[in-house]
C-alpha positions as CSV (number, residue, x, y, z in Angstrom):
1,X,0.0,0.0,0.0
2,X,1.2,3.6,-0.4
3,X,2.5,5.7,2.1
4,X,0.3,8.4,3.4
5,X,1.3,11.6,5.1
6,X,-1.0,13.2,7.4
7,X,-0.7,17.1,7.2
8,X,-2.7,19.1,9.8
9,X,-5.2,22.4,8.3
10,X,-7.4,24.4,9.9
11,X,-10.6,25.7,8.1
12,X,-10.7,29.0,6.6
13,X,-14.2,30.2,6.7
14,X,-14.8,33.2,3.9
15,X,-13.6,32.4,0.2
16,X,-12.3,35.2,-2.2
17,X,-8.5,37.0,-2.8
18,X,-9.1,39.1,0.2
19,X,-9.8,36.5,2.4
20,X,-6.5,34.9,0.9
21,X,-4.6,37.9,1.3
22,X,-5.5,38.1,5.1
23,X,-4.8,34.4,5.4
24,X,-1.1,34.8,4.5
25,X,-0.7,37.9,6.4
26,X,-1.4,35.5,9.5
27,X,1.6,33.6,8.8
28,X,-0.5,30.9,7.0
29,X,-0.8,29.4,3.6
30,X,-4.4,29.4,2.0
31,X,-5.3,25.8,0.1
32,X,-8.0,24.4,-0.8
33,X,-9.5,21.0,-0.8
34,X,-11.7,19.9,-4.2
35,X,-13.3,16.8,-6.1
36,X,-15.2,13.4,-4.9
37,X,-18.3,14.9,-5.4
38,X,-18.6,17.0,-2.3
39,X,-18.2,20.4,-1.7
40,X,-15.0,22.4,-1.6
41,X,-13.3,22.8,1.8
42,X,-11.4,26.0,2.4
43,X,-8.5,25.4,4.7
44,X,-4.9,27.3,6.2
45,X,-1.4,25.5,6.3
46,X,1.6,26.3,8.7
47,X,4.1,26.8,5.9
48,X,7.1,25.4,7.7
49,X,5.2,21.6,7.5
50,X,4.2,22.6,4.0
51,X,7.8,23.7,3.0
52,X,8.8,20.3,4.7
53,X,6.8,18.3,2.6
54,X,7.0,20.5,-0.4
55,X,11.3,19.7,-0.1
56,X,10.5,15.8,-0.1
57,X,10.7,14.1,-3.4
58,X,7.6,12.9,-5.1
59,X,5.3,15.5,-3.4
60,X,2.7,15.3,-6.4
61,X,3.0,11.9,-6.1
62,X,2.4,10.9,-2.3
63,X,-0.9,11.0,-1.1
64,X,-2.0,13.4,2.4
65,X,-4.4,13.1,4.7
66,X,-5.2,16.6,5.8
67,X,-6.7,16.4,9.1
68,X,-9.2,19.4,10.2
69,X,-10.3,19.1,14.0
70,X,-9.4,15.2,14.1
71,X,-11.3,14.3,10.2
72,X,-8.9,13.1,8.1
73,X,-9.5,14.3,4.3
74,X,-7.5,11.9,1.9
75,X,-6.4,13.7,-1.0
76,X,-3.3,14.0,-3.7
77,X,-0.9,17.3,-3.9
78,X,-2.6,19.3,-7.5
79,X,-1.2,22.4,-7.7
80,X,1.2,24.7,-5.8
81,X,1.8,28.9,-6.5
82,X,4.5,30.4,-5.5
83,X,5.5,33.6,-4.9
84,X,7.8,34.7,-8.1
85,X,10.1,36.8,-5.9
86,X,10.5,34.9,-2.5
87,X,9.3,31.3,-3.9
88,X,7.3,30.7,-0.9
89,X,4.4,28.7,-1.1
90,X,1.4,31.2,-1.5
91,X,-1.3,28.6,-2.6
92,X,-1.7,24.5,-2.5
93,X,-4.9,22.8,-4.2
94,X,-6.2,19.4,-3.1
95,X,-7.6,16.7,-5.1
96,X,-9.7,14.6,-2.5
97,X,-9.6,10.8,-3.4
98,X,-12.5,7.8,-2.8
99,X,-11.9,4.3,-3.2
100,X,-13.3,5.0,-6.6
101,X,-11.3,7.7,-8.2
102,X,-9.3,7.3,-11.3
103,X,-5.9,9.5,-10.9
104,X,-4.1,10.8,-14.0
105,X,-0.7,11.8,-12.2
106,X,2.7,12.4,-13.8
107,X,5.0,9.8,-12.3
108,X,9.2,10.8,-12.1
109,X,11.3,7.8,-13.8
110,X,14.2,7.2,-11.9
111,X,17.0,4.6,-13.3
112,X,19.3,2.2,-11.7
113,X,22.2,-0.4,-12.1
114,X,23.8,2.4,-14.5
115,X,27.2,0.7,-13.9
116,X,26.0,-2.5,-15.8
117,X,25.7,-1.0,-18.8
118,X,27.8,-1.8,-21.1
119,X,27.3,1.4,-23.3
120,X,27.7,3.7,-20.8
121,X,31.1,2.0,-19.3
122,X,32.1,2.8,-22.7
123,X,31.3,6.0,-22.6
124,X,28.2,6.3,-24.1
125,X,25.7,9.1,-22.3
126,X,21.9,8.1,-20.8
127,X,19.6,10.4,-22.8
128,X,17.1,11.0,-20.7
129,X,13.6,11.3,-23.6
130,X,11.1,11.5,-20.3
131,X,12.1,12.5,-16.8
132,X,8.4,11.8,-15.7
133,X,5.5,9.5,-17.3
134,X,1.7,10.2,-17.4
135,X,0.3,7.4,-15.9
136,X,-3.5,6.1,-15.2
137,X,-4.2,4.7,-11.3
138,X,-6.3,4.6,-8.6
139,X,-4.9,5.8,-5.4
140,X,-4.3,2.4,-4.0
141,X,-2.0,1.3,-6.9
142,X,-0.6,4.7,-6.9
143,X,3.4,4.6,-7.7
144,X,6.2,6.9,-6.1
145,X,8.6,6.0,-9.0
146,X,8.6,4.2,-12.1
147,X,11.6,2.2,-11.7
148,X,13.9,1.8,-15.1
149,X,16.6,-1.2,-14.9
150,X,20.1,0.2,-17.3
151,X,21.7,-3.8,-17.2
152,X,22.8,-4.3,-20.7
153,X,21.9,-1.7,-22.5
154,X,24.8,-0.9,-24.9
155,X,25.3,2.3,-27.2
156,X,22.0,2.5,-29.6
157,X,19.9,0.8,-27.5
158,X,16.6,2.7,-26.1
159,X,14.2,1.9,-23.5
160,X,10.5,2.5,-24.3
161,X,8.0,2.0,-22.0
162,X,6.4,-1.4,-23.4
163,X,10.1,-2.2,-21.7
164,X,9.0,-0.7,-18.3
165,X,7.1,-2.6,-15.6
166,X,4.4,-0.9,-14.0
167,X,2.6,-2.2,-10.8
168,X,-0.8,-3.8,-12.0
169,X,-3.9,-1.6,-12.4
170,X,-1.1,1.3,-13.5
171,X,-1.5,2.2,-17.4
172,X,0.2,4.8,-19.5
173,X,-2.1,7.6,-20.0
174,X,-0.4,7.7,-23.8
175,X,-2.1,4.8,-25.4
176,X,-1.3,3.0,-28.8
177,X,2.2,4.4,-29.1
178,X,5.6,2.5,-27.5
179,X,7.2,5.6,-26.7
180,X,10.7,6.3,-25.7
181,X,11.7,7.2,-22.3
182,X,15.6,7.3,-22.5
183,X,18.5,5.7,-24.9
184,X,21.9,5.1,-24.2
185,X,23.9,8.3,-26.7
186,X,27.1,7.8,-28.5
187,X,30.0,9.8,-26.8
188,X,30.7,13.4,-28.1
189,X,34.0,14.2,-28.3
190,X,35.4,17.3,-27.5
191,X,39.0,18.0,-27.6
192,X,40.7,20.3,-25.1
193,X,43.2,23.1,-25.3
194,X,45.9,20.5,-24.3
195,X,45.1,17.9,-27.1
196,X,45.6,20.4,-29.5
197,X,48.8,22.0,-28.8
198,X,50.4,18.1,-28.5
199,X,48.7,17.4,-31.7
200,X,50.0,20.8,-33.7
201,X,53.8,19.8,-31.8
202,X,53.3,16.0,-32.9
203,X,52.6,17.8,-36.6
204,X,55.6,19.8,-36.4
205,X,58.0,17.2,-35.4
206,X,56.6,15.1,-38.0
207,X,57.4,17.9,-40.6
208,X,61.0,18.8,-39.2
209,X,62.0,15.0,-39.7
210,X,60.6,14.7,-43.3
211,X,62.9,17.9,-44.1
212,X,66.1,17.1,-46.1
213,X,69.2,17.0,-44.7
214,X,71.2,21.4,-44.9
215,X,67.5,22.9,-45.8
216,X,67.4,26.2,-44.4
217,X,65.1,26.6,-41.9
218,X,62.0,27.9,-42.7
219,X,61.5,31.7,-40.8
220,X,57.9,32.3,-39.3
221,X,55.8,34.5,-41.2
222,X,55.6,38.2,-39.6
223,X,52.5,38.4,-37.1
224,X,49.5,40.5,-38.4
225,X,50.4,44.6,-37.9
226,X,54.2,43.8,-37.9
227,X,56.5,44.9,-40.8
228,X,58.5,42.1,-42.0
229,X,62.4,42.6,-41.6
230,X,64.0,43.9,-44.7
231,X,65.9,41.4,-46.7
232,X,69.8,42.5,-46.7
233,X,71.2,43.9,-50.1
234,X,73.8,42.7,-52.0
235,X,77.4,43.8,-52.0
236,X,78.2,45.4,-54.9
């Protein structure tokens, strides 16, 4: 079974932007709690348990119970706004779950046992195609993760999510398409400052040795903005 958090509220009685406003000047974060086909339950959050959970991976995908006066509300994480100049949580939005809800929740994909691929011990790079994957669940068979196995994947290969196993009653919410979630990249090769002073001095050795035995040796050309030294006349 999933784990459940329990997060405590208290109820906020009047709805509305002002009532908001005066919520968060309290030192509280306004949310509200939607859905099951009851009505909408205005509540307040202590921010610090809020920015607790918020720091927790997975937060959209764990589900709550956000207890008012000893009721327990079971619901899933929907929406957060933040503030765009302090990033402090200004609003949260519940989704309140029965035992017959259907969820449509992105899921992160996490991978594993990358040192058992062949590819990338030969330098090949993990192309990441989908960090998360829509999924279809009920909150019972609700996954943290979708856990992605990199054992013997070499350099070309791909992972789509026909390759993936999901817990049972979990579906994509993409359907008639094996899409990709990640392949294992080619190395790009970049060469450093280093690499290409040896290769210009390799170059230049090579061309001293292939010179033939008394050929003077060759002056370097005058640097742009410099006047070439004047050749020396002849004796008369």
């Amino acid at each position: 079974m999933t784990d459940v958090t329990t997060i405590a509220a208290a109820v906020r009685e009047r709805a509305g932007k002002g009532a908001a406003r005066q919520t968060r000047r309290s030192g509280l974060v306004p949310g509200v709690i939607y859905g099951g086909n009851q009505p909408p339950v205005l509540i307040s959050l202590d921010p610090a348990l809020l920015g607790r959970e918020l720091s927790r991976p997975g937060f959209y995908t764990r589900m709550v119970d956000v207890e008012i006066d000893g009721t327990k509300h079971r619901a899933l994480p929907r929406d957060v706004q933040f503030d765009p100049v302090s990033d402090r949580p200004v609003h949260i939005d519940f989704l309140r779950l029965t035992k017959d809800s259907r969820l449509r929740v992105s899921v992160p994909v996490a991978f594993v046992n990358d040192s058992d691929s062949p590819g990338i011990k030969r330098g090949g790079v993990l192309n990441v195609v989908r960090h998360e994957v829509e999924v279809i669940c009920t909150p019972e068979t609700l996954p943290q993760r979708l856990v992605i196995d990199l054992t013997g994947l070499d350099i070309g290969d791909s992972v789509h999510i026909s390759q993936v196993t999901l817990p049972q009653g979990v579906t994509p919410a993409i359907r008639g398409r094996d899409f990709t979630v990640a392949t294992v990249a080619a190395p790009t090769v970049y060469r450093t400052e280093e690499e290409i002073a040896a290769a210009a001095a390799a170059a230049a050795a090579a061309a001293a040795e292939a010179a033939p035995e008394g050929a003077p040796e060759a002056k370097p050309e005058a640097a742009a903005g410099e006047k070439a030294e004047p050749a020396e006349k002849e004796k008369k």
